[in-house]
N, C-alpha and C positions, 0 to 999 in steps of 0.2 A: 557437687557434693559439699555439703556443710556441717555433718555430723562427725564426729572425732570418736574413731573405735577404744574402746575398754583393753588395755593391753599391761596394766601395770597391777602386781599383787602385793600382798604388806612388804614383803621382802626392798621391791622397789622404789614402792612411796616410800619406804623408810630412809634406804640412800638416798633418795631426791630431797629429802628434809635434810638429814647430815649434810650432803653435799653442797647445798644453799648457807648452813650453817658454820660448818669449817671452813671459813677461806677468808673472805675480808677482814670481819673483824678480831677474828682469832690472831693475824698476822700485822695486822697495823694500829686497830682502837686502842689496845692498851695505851702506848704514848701519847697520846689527845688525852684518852680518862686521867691517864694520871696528872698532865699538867692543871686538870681540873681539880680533882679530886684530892689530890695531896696522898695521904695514907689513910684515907678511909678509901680508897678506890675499890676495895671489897666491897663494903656496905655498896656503891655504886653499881656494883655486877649483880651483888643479890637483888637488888632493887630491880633492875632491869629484867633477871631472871623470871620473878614473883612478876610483872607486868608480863613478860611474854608469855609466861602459863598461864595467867587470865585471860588471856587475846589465845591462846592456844585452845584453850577450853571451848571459847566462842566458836573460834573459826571450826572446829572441827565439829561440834554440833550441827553448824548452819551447811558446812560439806557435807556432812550424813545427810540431813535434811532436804539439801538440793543441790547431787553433785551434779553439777553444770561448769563448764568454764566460765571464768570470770570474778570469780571468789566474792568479795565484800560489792562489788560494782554490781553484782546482781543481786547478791540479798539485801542490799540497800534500796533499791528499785521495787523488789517486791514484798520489804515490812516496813519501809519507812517512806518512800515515795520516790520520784522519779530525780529530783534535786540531788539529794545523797546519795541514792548512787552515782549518776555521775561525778559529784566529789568525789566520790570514795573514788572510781576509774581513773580520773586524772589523774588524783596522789598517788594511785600505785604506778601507773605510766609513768611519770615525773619521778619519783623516788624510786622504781623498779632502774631506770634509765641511770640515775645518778649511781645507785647500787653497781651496775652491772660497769660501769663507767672503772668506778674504786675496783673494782677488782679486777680489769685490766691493768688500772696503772699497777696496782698489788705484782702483776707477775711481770713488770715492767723491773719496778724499782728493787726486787728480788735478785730476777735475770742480770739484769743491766742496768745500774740507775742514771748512768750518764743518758743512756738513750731510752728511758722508762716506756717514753711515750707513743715513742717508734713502734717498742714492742709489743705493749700493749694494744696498738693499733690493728697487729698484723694477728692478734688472737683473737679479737672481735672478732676478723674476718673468718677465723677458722670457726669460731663456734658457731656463729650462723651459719655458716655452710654446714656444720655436724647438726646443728636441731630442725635446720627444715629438713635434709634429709630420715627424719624420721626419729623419736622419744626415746626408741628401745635402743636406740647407741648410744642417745645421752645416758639412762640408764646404766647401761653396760659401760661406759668409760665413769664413770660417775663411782660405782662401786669397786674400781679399782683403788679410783684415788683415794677414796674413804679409808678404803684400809689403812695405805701406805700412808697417809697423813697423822690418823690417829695414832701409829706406833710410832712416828716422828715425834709427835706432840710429846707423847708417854717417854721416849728416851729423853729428849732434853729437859724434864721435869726430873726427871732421878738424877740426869749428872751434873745442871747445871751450877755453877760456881764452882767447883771442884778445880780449878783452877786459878780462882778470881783471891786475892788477899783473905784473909780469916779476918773474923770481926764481924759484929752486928751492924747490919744495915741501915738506916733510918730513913723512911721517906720523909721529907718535908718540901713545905713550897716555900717559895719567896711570903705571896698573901697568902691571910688568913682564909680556910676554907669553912667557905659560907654552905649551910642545906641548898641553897640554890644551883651551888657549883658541883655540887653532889649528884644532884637531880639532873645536870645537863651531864656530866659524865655516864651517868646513868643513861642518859639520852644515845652518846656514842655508843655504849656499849649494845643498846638495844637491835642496835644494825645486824648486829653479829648473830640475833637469836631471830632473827628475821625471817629465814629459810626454809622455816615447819611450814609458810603460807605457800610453799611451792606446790606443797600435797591439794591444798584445798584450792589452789588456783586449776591443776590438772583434774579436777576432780569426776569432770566428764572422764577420760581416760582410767580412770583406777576401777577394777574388780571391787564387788561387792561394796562399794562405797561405805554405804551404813556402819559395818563394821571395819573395814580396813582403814577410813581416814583416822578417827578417834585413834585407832592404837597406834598407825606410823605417828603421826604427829607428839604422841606421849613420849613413845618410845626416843623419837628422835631428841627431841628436847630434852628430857634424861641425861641423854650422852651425852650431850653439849656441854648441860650446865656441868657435869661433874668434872671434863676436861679443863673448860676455859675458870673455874675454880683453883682447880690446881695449876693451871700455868700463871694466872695470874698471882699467886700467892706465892708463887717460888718467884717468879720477877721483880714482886716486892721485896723479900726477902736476899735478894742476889744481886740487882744492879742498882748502881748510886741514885739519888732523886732527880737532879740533872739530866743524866742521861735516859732516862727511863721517860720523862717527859717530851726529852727532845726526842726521842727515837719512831722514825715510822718505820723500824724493822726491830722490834723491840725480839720476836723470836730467835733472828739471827742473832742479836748482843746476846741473850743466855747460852745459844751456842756455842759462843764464842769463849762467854766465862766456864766453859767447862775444859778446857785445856785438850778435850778430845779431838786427834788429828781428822779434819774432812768432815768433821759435824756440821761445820756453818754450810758447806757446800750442799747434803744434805737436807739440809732446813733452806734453802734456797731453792730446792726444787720443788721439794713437798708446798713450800710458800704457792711457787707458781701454778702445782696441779690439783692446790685446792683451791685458786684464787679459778684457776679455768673452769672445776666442778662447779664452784657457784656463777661464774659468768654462764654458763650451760643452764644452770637452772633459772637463772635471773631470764635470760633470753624467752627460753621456753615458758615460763610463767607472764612476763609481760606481751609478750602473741595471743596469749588464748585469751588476755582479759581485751587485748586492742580487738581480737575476734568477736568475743562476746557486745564489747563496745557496737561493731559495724556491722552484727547482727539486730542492734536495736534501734541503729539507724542516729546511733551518737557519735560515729565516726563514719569515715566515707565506706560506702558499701561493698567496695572489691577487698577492701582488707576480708571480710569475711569467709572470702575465699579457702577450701581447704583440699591441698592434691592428690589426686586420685590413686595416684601409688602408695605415696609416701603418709599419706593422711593425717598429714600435717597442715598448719596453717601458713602457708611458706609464705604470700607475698605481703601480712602483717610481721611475721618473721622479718624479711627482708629489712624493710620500712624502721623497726625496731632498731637492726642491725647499724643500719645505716645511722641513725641519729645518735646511738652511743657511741659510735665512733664520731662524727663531732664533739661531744661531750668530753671525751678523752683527749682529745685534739685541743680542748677549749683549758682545760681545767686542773685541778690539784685534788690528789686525793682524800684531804680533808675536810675541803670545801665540797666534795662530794659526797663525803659519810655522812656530814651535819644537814644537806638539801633532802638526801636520801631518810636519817630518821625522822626530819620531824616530817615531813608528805605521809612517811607510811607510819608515823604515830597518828596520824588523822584519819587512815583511810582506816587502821586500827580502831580507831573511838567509832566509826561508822558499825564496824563489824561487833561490837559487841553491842552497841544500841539496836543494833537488826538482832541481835541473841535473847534481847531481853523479849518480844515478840514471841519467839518461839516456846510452847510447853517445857516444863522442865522442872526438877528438884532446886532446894533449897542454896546449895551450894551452885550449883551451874550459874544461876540467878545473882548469887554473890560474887562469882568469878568477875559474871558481864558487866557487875557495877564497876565492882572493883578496874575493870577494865578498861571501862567509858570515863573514869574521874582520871585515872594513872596517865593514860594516854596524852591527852590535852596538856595533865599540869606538867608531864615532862617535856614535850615538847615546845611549851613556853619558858622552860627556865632553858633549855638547849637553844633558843634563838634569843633570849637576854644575856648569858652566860657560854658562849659556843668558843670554842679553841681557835687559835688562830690559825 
C-alpha cells in the first residue's frame, strides 16, 4: 500500500496550520528578532508576515491544484523540472529537521532548561510514535493544544507588565540597526509563520482539497498574524531591551512582569504543548515529503512504504524521528531557527516560481513574484546578518 487516505476537513487543516504555527517561534524568535532588529522589530514581523502570505497564496494554489504529498518538491518537478524539485525536497527535509529540532529544545528549555536537551529528546520520541500511529490523533491532540495555547497567548497580552515598574519602555541596541538587520530579523521570524505549509504538505490526506487548502491556510495565517502582533507589541512595550534580546523565553519574562500568581507556570506549559503541536506537525509534514521523495526514486525506495492499518508512512516517519533527535542531541536552538528559515525560505522561492506556471488572476501572479524576490533576499540578509 502506497496511497494515503483523505481523512482531514477545513476544520482540521486549519489546526494543522495553527498548530505548526503556534509553537516555536511564538515562544522563542522574539529574543533573536529583537537583538537584530532593535525597535523596529515590528516592521520585521510585518515584513515576515507580508512574505508568508505571498508563499501562502502560492502554496495553497499549487495544493488546490495537485494535492499530492510532498508540497513544493513536487510541484517543482512537474512546472519547473526535475533539479528544483529536489532542491526544493532537501530544503524542507533539512529545514523541516532543524524546525522540528527547535521545537523540541522549545519544550526542553520551558519544562526544564538545566536539562532542555534530555527533555526534548524524550518528546521526539513520543511524537513519532503519535504520527506513525496515525494523522487523526495528531489532529485531535493538535486541536486541544490550539486552543489552550491561544487563550494563554491572549491572557499574557492583557496583564502583562502590570507588575513590572511604570514608565515608558524603550527598545534600543548597542549598534546601529541597518535594513539588512531588519530583513534577517525578519528572516527569524519567518519560521514562526511557517506552519500553513503543513496543509499543502498533507495535501494528499485533506477532503476536497480544491476548496479546503486555500481557506485553511487563509484562515490559519489570519490568526497567527493577529496574535504574534500583539504579543510582540506588548513585549516591546513591557520588558527592558537587554533582556528582551537576551531572552529565549521571552513569553515566560512577560509572565512574569505581570505580578500574576502561577502565570509563568502556565506559559511554561502552554510553551511546551504548542512547541509538541508543532513538532507533531513538523514530523508528519516532513514523512510525506521524504514519501513523495522515495516514490520518485530521490530517496531510497522503502521509505515509501505506507502501513496498512495505520496508513501512515511510518518507516519514513521513523527515519525522520530518528535524525531529529540527533539534531537536538547536536545543537542550540538558535542555530536551528536560523538553518531552518533560510532551507525553507529557498524551498519557498521554489514554490512560488512553480505558482507563476500555473493559470491564475492578476494578484495571485503578484503574490508569486512578490514571493520569489522576498524569499531569497531575506534569507541572504539572515545568513550575513544571523543572531548568535
Amino acid at each position: 500500500m502506497t496511497e494515503l487516505a483523505r481523512r482531514l476537513g477545513l476544520a482540521g487543516a486549519v489546526v494543522l496550520g495553527l498548530g505548526g504555527m503556534l509553537g516555536t517561534g511564538v515562544f522563542v524568535a522574539v529574543g533573536p528578532a529583537s537583538a537584530l532588529a532593535g525597535d523596529r522589530v515590528l516592521v520585521a514581523l510585518v515584513i515576515a508576515a507580508a512574505v508568508a502570505a505571498c508563499n501562502a497564496t502560492s502554496s495553497a494554489r499549487l495544493a488546490a491544484a495537485d494535492p499530492v504529498s510532498g508540497g513544493a518538491y513536487q510541484w517543482g518537478r512537474r512546472h519547473l523540472g526535475r533539479a528544483w524539485g529536489v532542491l526544493a525536497g532537501w530544503c524542507f527535509l533539512v529545514g523541516k529537521t532543524a524546525s522540528a529540532a527547535a521545537a523540541a529544545l522549545v519544550v526542553g528549555l520551558y519544562a526544564w532548561p538545566d536539562q532542555a536537551a534530555s527533555v526534548a529528546a524524550l518528546v521526539v520520541v513520543a511524537a513519532t510514535v503519535l504520527n506513525v500511529v496515525g494523522v487523526q490523533r495528531t489532529t485531535a491532540v493538535s486541536a486541544v493544544l490550539v486552543a489552550f495555547v491561544i487563550a494563554v497567548l491572549l491572557l499574557v497580552v492583557v496583564v502583562a507588565g502590570r507588575g513590572a515598574p511604570t514608565g515608558p519602555v524603550v527598545l534600543t541596541v548597542v549598534d546601529p540597526v541597518s535594513p539588512l538587520d531588519v530583513l534577517a530579523a525578519a528572516g527569524v521570524f519567518f519560521l514562526a509563520f511557517a506552519g500553513y505549509a503543513r496543509v499543502a504538505t498533507l495535501g494528499e490526506e485533506v477532503k476536497d482539497p480544491t476548496r479546503t487548502i486555500p481557506r485553511a491556510v487563509a484562515l490559519a495565517l489570519a490568526v497567527v498574524t493577529v496574535v504574534y502582533l500583539l504579543l510582540v507589541a506588548r513585549a516591546v512595550a513591557t520588558l527592558p531591551a537587554v533582556a528582551l534580546a537576551e531572552s529565549v523565553t521571552p513569553v515566560a519574562d512577560l509572565a512574569s512582569s505581570s505580578g500574576v500568581a502561577g502565570l509563568p507556570v502556565v506559559v511554561a506549559v502552554a510553551a511546551g504543548l504548542a512547541a509538541t503541536a508543532v513538532l507533531l506537525g513538523v514530523l508528519a509534514g516532513t514523512s510525506r515529503t521524504a514519501l513523495a521523495m522515495a516514490r520518485s526514486g530521490d530517496l531510497p525506495a522503502r521509505l515509501r512504504g505506507v502501513h496498512p492499518r495505520w496508513g501512515t508512512p511510518w518507516l519514513a516517519q521513523v527515519v525522520v524521528g530518528v535524525v531529529v533527535l540527533v539534531v537536538v542531541l547536536a545543537g542550540g536552538v538558535v542555530g536551528a531557527i536560523v538553518v531552518s528559515a533560510v532551507t525553507v525560505l529557498v524551498y519557498y522561492a521554489v514554490a512560488n516560481a512553480a505558482a507563476l506556471r500555473l493559470p491564475g488572476g492578476l494578484p495571485a501572479r503578484l503574490a508569486a513574484v512578490a514571493g520569489l524576490i522576498g524569499c531569497p533576499v531575506i534569507a541572504t540578509a539572515l545568513l550575513l546578518s544571523s543572531p548568535t
